[in-house]
C-alpha positions as CSV (number, residue, x, y, z in Angstrom):
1,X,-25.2,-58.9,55.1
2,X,-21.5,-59.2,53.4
3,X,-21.3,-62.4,51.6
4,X,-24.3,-64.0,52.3
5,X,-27.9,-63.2,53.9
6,X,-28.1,-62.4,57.7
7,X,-29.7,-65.6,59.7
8,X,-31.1,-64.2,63.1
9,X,-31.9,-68.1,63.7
10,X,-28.6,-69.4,63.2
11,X,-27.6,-71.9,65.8
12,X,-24.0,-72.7,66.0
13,X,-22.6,-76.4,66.2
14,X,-21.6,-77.0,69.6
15,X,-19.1,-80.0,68.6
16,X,-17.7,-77.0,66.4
17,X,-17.6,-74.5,69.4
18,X,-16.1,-76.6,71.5
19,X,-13.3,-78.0,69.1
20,X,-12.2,-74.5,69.2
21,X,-13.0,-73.6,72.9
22,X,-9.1,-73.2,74.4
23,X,-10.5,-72.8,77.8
24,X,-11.5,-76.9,77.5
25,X,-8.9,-78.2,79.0
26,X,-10.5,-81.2,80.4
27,X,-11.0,-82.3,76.8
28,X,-7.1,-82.7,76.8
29,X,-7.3,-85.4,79.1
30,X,-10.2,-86.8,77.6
31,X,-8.2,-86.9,74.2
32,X,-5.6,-89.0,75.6
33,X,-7.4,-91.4,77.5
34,X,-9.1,-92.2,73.9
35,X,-5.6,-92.8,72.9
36,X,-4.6,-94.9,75.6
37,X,-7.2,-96.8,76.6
38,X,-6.7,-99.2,73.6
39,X,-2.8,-100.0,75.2
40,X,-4.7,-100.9,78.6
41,X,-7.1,-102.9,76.8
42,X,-4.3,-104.6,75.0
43,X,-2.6,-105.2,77.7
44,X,-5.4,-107.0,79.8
45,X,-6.3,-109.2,76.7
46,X,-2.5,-110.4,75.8
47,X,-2.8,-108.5,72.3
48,X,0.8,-106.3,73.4
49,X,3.5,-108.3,72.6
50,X,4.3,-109.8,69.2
51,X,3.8,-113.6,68.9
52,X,5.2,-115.2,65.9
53,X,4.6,-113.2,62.7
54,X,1.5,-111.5,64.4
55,X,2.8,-108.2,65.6
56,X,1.4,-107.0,69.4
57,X,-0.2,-103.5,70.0
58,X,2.4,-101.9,71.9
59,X,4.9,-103.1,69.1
60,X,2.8,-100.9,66.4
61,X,4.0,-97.3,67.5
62,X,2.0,-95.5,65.2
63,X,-1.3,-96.7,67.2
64,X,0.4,-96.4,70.4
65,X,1.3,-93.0,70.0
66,X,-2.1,-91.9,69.3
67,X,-2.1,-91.2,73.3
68,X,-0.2,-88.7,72.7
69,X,-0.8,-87.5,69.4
70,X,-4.3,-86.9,70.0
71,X,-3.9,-84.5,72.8
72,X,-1.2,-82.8,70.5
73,X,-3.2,-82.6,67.5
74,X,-6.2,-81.6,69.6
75,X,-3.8,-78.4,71.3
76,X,-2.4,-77.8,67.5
77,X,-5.9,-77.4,66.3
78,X,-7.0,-74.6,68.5
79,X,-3.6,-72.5,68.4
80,X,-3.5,-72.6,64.8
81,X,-7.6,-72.1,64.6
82,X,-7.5,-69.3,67.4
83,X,-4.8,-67.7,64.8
84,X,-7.1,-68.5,61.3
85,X,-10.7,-67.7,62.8
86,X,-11.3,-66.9,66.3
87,X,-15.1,-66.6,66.5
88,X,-16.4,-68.5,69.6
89,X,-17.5,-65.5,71.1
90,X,-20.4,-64.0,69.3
91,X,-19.9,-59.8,68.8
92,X,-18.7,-57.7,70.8
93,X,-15.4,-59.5,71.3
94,X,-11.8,-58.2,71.6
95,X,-10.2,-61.1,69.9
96,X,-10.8,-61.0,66.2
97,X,-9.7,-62.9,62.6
98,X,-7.5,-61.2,60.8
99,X,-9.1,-60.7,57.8
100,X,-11.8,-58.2,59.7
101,X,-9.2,-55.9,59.9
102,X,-9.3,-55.6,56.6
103,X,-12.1,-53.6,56.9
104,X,-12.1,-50.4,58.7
105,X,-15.9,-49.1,59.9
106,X,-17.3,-50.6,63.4
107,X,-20.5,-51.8,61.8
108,X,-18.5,-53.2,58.8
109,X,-16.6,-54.7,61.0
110,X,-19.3,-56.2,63.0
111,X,-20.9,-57.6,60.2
112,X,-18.5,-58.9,58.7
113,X,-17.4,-60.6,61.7
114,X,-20.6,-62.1,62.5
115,X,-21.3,-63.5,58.8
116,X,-17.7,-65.4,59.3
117,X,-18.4,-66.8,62.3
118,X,-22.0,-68.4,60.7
119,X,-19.8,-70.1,57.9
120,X,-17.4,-71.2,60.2
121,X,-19.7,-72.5,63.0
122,X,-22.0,-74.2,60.8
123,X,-23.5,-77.6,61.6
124,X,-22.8,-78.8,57.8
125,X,-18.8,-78.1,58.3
126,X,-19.2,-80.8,61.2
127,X,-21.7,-83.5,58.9
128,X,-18.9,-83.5,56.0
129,X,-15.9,-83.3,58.3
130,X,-17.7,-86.7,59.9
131,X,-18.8,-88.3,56.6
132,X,-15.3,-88.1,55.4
133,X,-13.8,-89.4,58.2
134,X,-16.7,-92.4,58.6
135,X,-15.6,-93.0,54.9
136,X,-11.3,-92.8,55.2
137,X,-11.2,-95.4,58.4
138,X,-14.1,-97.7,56.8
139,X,-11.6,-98.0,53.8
140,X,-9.7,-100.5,55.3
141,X,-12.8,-102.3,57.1
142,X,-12.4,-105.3,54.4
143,X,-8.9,-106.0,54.6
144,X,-8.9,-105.0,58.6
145,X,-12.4,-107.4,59.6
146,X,-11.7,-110.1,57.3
147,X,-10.3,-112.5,59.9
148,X,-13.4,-112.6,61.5
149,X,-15.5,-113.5,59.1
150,X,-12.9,-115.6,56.7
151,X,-11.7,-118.7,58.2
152,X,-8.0,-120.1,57.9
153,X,-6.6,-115.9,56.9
154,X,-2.6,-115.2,56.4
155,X,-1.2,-112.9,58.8
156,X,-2.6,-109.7,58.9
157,X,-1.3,-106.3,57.8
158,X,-1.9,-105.5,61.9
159,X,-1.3,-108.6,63.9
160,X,-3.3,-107.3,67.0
161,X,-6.2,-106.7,64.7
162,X,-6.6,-110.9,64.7
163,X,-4.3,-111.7,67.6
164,X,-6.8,-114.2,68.4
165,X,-5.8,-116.5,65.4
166,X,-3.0,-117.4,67.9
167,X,-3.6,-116.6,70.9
168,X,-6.2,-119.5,71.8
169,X,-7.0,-117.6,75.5
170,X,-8.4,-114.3,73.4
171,X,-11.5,-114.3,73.1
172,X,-12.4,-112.7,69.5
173,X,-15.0,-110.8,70.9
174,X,-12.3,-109.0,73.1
175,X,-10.0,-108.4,70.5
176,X,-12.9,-106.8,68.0
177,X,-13.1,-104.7,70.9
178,X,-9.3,-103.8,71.0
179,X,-10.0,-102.9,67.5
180,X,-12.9,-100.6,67.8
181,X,-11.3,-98.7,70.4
182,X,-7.8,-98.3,68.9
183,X,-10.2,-97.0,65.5
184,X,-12.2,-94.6,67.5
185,X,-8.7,-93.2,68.5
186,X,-7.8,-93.3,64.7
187,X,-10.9,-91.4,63.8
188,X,-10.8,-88.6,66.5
189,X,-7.2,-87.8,64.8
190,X,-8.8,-87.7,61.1
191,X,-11.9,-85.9,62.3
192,X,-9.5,-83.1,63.3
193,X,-8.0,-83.1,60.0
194,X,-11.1,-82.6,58.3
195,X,-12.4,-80.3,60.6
196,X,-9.4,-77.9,60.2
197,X,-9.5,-78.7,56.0
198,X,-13.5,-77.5,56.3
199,X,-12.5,-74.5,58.8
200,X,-9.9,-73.3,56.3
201,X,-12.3,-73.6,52.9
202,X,-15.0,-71.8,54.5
203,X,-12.2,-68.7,55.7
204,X,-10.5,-68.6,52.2
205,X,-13.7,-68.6,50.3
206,X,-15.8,-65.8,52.5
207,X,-12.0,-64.1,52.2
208,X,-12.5,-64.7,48.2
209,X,-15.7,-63.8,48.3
210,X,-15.6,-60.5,50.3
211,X,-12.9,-58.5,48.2
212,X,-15.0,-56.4,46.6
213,X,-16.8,-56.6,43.2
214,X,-19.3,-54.4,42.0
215,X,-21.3,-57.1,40.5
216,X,-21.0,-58.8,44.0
217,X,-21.9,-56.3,45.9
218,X,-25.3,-54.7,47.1
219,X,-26.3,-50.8,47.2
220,X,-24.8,-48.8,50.0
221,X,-22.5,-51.7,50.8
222,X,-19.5,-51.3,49.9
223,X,-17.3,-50.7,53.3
224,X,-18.0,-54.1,54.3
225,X,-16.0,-55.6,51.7
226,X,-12.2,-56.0,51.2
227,X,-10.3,-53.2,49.4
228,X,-7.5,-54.3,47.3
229,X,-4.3,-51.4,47.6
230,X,-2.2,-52.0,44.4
231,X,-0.1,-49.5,46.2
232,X,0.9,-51.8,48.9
233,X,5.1,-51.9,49.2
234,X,4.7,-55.2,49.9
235,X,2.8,-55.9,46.6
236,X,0.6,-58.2,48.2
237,X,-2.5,-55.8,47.2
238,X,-2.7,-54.4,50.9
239,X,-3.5,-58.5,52.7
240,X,-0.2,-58.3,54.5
241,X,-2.2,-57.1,57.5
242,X,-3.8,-60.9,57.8
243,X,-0.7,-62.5,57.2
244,X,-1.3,-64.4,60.5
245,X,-4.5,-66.2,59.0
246,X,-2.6,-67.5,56.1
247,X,0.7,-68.3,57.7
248,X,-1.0,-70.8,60.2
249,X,-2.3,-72.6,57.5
250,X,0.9,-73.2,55.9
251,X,1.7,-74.2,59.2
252,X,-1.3,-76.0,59.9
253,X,-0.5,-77.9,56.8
254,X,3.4,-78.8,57.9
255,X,2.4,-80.1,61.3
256,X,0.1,-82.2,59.5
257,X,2.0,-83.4,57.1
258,X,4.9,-84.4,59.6
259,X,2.0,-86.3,61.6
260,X,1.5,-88.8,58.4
261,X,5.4,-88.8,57.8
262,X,5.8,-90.2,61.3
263,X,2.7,-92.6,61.2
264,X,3.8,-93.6,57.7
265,X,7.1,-94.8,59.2
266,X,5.6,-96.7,62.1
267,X,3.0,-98.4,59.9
268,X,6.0,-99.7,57.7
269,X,7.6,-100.7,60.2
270,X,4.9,-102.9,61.6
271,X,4.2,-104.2,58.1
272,X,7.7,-105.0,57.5
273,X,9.8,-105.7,60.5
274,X,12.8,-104.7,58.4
275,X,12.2,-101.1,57.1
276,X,15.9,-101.9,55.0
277,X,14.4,-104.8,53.2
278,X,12.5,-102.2,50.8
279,X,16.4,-101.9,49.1
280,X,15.4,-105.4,47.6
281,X,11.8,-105.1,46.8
282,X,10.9,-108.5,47.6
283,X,7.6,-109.9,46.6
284,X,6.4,-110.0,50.0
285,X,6.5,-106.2,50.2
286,X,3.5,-104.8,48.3
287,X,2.1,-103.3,51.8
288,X,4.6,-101.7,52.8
289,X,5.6,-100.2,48.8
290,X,2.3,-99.2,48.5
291,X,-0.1,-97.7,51.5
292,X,-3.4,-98.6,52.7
293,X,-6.3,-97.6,51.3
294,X,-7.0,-95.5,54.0
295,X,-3.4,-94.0,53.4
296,X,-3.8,-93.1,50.2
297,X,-7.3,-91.4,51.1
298,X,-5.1,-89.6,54.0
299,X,-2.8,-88.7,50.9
300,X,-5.2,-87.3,48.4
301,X,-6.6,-85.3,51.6
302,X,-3.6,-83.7,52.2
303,X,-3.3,-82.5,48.2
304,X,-7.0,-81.1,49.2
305,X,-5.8,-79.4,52.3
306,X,-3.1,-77.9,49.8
307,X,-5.4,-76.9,47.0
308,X,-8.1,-74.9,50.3
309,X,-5.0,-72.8,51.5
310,X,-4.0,-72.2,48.3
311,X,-7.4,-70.8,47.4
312,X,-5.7,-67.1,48.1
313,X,-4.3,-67.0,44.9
314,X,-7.2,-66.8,43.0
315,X,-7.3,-62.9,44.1
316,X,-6.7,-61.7,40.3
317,X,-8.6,-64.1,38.9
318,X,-11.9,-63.1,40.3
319,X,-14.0,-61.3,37.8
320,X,-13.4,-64.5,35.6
321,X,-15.3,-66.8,38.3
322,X,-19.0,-66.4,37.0
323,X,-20.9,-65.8,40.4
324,X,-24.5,-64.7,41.4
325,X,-25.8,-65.1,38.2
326,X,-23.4,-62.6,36.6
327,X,-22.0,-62.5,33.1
328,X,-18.7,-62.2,32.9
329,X,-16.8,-58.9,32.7
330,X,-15.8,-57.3,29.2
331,X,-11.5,-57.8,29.3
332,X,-11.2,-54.4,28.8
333,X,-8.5,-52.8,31.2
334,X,-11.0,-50.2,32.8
335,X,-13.8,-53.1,33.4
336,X,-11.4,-55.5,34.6
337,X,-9.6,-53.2,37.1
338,X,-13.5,-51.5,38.2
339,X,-14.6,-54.7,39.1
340,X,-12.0,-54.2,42.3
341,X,-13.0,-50.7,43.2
342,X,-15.8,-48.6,43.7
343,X,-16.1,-45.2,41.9
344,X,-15.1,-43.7,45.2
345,X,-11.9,-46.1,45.9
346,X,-10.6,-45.7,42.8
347,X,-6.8,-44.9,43.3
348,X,-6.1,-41.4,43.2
349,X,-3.0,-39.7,42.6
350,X,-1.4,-36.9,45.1
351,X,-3.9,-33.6,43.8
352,X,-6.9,-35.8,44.3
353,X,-7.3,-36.7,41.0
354,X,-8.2,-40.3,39.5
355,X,-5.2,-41.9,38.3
356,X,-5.1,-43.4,35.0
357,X,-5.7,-46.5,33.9
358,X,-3.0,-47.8,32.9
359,X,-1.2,-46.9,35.9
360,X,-3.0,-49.3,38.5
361,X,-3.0,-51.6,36.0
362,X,0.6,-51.4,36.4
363,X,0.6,-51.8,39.6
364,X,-1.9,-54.6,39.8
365,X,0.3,-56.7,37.7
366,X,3.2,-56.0,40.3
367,X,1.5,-57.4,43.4
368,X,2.1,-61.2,44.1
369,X,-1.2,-63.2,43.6
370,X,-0.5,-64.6,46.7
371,X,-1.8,-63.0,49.8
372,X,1.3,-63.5,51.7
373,X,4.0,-63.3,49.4
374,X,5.3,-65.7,46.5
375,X,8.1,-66.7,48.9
376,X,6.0,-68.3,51.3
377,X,3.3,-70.1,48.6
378,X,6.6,-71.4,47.3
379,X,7.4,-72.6,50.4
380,X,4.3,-74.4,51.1
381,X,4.0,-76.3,47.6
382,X,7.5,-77.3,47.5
383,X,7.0,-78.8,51.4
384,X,3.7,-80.4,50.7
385,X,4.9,-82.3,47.6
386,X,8.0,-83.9,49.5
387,X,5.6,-84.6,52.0
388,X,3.2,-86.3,49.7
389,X,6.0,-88.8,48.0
390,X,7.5,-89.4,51.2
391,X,4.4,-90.5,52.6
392,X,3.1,-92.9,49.7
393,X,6.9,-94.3,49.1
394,X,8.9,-93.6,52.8
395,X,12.9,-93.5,52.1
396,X,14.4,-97.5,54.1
397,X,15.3,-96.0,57.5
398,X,17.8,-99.0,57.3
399,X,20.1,-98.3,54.8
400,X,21.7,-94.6,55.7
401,X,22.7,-93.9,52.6
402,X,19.8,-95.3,50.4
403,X,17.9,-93.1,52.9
404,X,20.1,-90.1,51.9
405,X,19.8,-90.4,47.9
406,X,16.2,-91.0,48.5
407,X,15.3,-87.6,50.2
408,X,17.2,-85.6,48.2
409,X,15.2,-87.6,45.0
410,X,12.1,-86.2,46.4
411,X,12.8,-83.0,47.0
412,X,14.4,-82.8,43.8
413,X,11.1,-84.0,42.5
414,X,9.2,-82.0,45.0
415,X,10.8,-79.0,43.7
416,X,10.3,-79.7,40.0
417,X,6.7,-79.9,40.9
418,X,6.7,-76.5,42.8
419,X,7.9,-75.0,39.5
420,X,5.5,-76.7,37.4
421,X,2.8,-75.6,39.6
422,X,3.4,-71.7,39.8
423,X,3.9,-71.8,35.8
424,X,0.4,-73.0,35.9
425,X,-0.6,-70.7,38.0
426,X,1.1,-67.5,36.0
427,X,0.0,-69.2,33.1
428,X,-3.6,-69.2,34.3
429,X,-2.8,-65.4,35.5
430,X,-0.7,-64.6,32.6
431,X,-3.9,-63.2,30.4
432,X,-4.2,-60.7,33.4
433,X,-0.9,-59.4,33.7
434,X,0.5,-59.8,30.3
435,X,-2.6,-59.6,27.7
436,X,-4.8,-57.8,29.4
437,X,-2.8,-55.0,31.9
438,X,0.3,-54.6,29.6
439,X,-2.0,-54.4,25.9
440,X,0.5,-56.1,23.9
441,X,0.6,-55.2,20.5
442,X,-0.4,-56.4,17.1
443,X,3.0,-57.8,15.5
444,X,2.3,-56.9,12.1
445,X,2.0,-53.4,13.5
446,X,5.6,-53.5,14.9
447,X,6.9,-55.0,12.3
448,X,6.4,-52.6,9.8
449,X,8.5,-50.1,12.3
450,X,11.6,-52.0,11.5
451,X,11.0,-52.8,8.4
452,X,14.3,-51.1,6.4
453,X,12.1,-50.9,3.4
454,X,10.0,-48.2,5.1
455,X,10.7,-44.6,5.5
456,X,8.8,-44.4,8.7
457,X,12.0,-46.2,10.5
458,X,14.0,-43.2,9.2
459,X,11.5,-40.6,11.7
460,X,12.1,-43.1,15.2
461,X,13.4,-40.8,17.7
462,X,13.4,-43.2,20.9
463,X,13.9,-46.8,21.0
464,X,12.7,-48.5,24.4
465,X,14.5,-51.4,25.5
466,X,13.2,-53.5,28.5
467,X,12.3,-57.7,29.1
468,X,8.8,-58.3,29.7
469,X,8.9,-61.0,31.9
470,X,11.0,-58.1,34.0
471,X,9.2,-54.6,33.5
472,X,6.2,-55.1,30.2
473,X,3.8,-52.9,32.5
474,X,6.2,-49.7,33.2
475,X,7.6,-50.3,29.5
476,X,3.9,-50.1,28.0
477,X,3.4,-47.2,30.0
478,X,6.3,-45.2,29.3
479,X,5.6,-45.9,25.7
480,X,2.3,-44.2,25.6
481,X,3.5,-41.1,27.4
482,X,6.7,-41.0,25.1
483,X,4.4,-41.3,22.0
484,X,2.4,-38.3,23.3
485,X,5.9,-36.1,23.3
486,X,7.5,-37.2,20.5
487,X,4.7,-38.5,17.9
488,X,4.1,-42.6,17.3
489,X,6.3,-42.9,14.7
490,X,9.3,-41.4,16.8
491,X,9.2,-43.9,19.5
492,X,9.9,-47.6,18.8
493,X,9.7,-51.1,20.9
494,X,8.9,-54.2,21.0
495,X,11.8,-56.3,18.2
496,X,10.2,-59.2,20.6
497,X,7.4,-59.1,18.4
498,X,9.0,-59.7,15.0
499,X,8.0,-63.5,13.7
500,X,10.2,-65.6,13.0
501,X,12.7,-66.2,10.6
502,X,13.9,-62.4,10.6
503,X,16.9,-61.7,10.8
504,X,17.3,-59.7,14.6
505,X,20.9,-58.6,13.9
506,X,19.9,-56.8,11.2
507,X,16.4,-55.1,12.3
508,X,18.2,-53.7,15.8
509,X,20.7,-52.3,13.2
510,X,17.9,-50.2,11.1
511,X,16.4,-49.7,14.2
512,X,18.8,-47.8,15.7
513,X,20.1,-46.7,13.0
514,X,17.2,-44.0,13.6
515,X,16.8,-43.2,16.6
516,X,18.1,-40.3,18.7
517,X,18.0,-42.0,22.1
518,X,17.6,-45.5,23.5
519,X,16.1,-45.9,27.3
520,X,17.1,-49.1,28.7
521,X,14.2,-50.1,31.4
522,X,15.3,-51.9,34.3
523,X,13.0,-54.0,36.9
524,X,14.6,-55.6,39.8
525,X,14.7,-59.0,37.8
526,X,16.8,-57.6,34.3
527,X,19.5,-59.0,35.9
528,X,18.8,-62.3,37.1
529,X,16.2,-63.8,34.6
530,X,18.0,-66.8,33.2
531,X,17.3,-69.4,30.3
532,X,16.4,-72.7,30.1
533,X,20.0,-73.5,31.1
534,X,19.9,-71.3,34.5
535,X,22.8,-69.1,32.8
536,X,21.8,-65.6,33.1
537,X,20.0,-64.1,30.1
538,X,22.1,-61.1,30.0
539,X,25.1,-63.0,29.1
540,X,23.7,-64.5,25.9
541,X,25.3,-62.4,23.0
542,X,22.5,-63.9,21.3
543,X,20.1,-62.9,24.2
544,X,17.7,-59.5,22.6
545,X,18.3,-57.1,25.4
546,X,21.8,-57.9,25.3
547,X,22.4,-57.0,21.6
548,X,20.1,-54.2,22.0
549,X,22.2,-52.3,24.8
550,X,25.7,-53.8,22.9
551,X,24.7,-52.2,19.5
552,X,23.7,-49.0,21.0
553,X,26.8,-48.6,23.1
554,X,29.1,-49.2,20.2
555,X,27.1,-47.1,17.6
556,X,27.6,-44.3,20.4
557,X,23.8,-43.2,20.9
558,X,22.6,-41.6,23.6
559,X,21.5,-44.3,26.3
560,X,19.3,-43.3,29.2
561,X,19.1,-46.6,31.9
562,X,15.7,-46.4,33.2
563,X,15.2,-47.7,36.9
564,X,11.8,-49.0,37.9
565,X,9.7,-50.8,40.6
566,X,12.4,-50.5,43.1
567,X,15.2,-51.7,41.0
568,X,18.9,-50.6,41.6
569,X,21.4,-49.8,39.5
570,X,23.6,-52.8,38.3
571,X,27.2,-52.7,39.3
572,X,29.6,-52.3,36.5
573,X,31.4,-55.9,37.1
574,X,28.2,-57.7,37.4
575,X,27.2,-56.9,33.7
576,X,29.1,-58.7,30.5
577,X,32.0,-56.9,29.1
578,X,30.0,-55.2,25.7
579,X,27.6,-53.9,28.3
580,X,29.9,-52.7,30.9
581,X,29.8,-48.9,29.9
582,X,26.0,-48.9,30.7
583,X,26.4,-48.6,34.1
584,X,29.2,-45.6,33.7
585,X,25.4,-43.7,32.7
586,X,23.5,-41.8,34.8
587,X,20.3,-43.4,35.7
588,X,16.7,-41.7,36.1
589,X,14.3,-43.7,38.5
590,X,10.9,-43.7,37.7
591,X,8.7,-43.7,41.1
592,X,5.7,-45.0,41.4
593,X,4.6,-42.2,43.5
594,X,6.0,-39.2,41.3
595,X,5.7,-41.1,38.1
596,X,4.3,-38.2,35.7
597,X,7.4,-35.7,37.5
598,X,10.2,-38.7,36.6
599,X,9.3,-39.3,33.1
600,X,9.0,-35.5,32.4
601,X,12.7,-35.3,33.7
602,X,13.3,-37.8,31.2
603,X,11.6,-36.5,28.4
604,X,13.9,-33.3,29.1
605,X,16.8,-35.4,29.2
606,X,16.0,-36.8,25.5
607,X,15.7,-33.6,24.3
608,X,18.9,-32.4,25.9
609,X,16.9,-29.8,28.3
């Protein structure tokens, strides 16, 4: 069975199956009247209204609204689960996840239906989801229960919680009651939370799990497991078609994360009385500067919930994750790239033929590592970091503009942390992309090609001109079909590589100097990559590229612009005056499709043909 053993004896958690039922509506009403029956309660024991410095139930909105949040977190739960993993029904049904369709054969699809649905519907999702939640509202069980076994307490963090230090007609016994209820209500709404956290881990790491890998995968099994299509236009490897699983997290994770926004305000609120007074830090304010301990478990819980629906972007990092007992692959290109296809998916070009190497390693480098899009993962880190400071430090809903300044601080911060995470993740990714799919060279190989103390600078015929954070894959690739035209030591690239303390002016001078032709390659991002200071790179005089295309234009050689990936032609007032004649050229794209076809036109266009 695909990713994991069949289990004819499987028995699904009910609590599970009904979480998800959407056809429950009674449980609606059974949601709210948890929520609300600690009001009533508080109500008939005198524990609503505030007396003194002891705040009242009904005054501590973020308990009171549980009536209502509970239904609506209950309702949000099985939208956004009916979107992620609809498998209440067991096969044949109509409605299926969106991942199956990533698969293609009925029996495949059957199968790999069914061995979701066990992962998903397992008992031990429901045992952690409830040990976790037993452990996040017992956190604050000392602080919270301490007025009934500590005589002569200061005023609670809660009031209500020990209304009966004054309030002489409540029995304590009723207003431990009062508190076990309004919990229960608390623990339903975590419970939910971990229940969607463990619904999502299980999806994204069968989803994981299932793209196929030859080590992974059995004899004859092969069409139950995910494809990747480096040929996708959307460069998202061909998972575009389940976009609707991993959008709903991200929105799973936003409605979340504005539910403990909200509840953070309210709790400050009852702490404080005066949200404002935070602008003065007074030493009275420790509870409401820093949460709970149950909020700060709520907190770290959310960076969880990010770190599950992130789990996607480990897509190009799979044959690195030792699995099954496995060694791990050799990091040669063909390995790499085989452990992703079958002999009989490898890509193949229009005459039937395998395509080379090189080629969908290209392409493989192109597609976004996450399955949706980089957009939308940068969407979803920058949101749940603002919602993480907000929650653990909320902005003084007194003070309008301290409450301006202090959003715009977090999402300042929020944003710097978006960054920092996807340059760890291309970092992590960057040995895939870079090392390993583009083959950069030895630099004491390129070296000696501009060298102006060897002859063999005098034979360059071509010099290749391109940004590596921009096009390294298509550059690489047009180098190794130039050097079969025009011999090795006729095609030049790679001045990157020169260590330092050379002199760059000089060594683009000998350079071309040589050479018959220069192709400048172009990627959709050669115009907009920018430096440490934003300011866009191809302004720099000083920038490589820049004084590559600038020496060639004024030396008069012949300059081919190169279009690839996509890319357009930039517009002659968008480039710096010394380069403005470049676009004046004719440019030759270079499809992906009809990539052997372009580059001959180009060869022919170097040799004036």
């Amino acid at each position: 069975m695909t990713n994991g053993d069949a289990d004819e004896h499987f028995t699904p958690s009910r609590l599970m199956l009904r979480a998800l039922d959407r056809k429950r509506y009674l449980d609606y009403g059974l949601a709210f009247a948890v929520g609300a029956w600690p009001i009533l309660l508080a109500w008939l024991s005198g524990a609503h209204r505030t007396v003194g410095g002891y705040t009242g139930y009904w005054d501590s909105p973020n308990w009171v609204s549980l009536a209502i949040l509970l239904p609506a977190l209950l309702f949000a739960f099985r939208f956004l689960m009916a979107r992620i993993v609809p498998v209440g029904l067991s096969w044949p049904t109509w409605v299926l996840p969106p991942i199956v369709d990533l698969v293609r054969e009925e029996p495949a699809r059957e199968a790999v239906y069914e061995a979701l649905r066990r992962r998903v519907l397992s008992k031990r999702n429901v045992a952690v989801a409830l040990a976790v939640s037993v452990i996040v509202n017992a956190a604050d069980a000392p602080q919270i229960l301490a007025p009934y076994f500590v005589t002569a307490m200061p005023r609670t963090e809660f009031g209500w919680t020990a209304m009966f230090q004054v309030l002489p007609e409540l029995r304590w016994e009723l207003n431990l009651l009062l508190l076990v209820f309004a919990l229960a209500a608390q623990f339903a709404a975590v419970l939910l939370g971990m229940l969607a956290i463990a619904v999502m881990f299980r999806h994204n790491l069968f989803f994981l799990g299932n793209i196929y890998q030859r080590r992974w995968a059995s004899e004859g099994e092969q069409a139950r497991f995910f494809q990747i299509n480096p040929k996708d236009v959307n460069r998202c490897f061909g998972f575009r078609i389940a976009n609707v699983a991993f959008n709903a997290q991200v929105l799973a994770l936003m409605i979340a994360g504005a539910a403990m926004f909200l509840s953070r305000y309210a709790n400050a609120f009852a702490s404080s009385g005066q949200v404002s007074e935070l602008l003065r830090w007074p030493p009275s304010m420790p509870a409401f500067s820093f949460p709970l301990p149950s909020q700060w478990l709520m907190s770290l819980a959310w960076l969880v919930a990010l770190a599950v629906v992130a789990m996607p972007a480990m897509v190009k990092l799979l044959p690195q994750i030792p699995g099954r007992g496995a060694e791990r692959v050799d990091l040669s290109i063909s390995n790499y790239l085989h452990e992703f296809f079958s002999d009989q998916a490898w890509p193949k070009d229009k005459s039937g033929r395998d395509e080379p190497h090189q080629l969908v390693a290209m392409r493989f480098a192109q597609n976004s590592f996450w399955p949706t899009g980089d957009n939308r993962a940068g969407l979803l880190f920058f949101f749940a970091y603002w919602i993480f400071l907000v929650t653990l430090l909320p902005p003084p809903l007194g003070n309008p503009q301290a409450l301006a300044v202090s959003l715009v601080v977090f999402a300042l911060l929020a944003h710097i942390a978006r960054l920092a995470t996807f340059a760890a993740l291309r970092l992590a990714l960057s040995y895939v992309d870079e090392l390993l799919v583009t083959g950069k060279a030895d630099p004491a190989q390129q070296l000696d090609r501009v060298d102006p103390r060897s002859d063999r600078t005098r034979d360059i015929g071509v010099f290749i001109s391109y940004r590596r954070r921009d096009s390294a894959p298509y550059a690489r690739l047009l180098h190794d079909r130039l050097v079969a035209d025009f011999q090795p030591d006729r095609v030049f690239m790679d001045i990157a590589d020169i260590g330092p303390g050379a002199d760059f002016g000089n060594l683009i001078g000998h350079a071309l100097e040589a050479v018959d032709a220069v192709v400048v390659v172009i990627g959709e991002k050669w115009l907009t990559l920018s430096d440490a200071h934003s300011r866009p790179r191809i302004e720099d005089p000083a920038d490589m590229v820049h004084l590559e295309i600038a020496t060639a234009l004024a030396r008069g050689k012949r300059v081919f612009p190169v279009l690839v990936g996509g890319a357009k032609m930039p517009a002659e007032s968008a480039l710096p005056a010394p380069l403005r004649g470049l676009a004046r050229l004719n440019a030759i794209e270079l499809g992906d499709t009809r990539w052997a076809h372009d580059v001959g036109q180009l060869v022919n266009a170097i040799e004036g043909r």
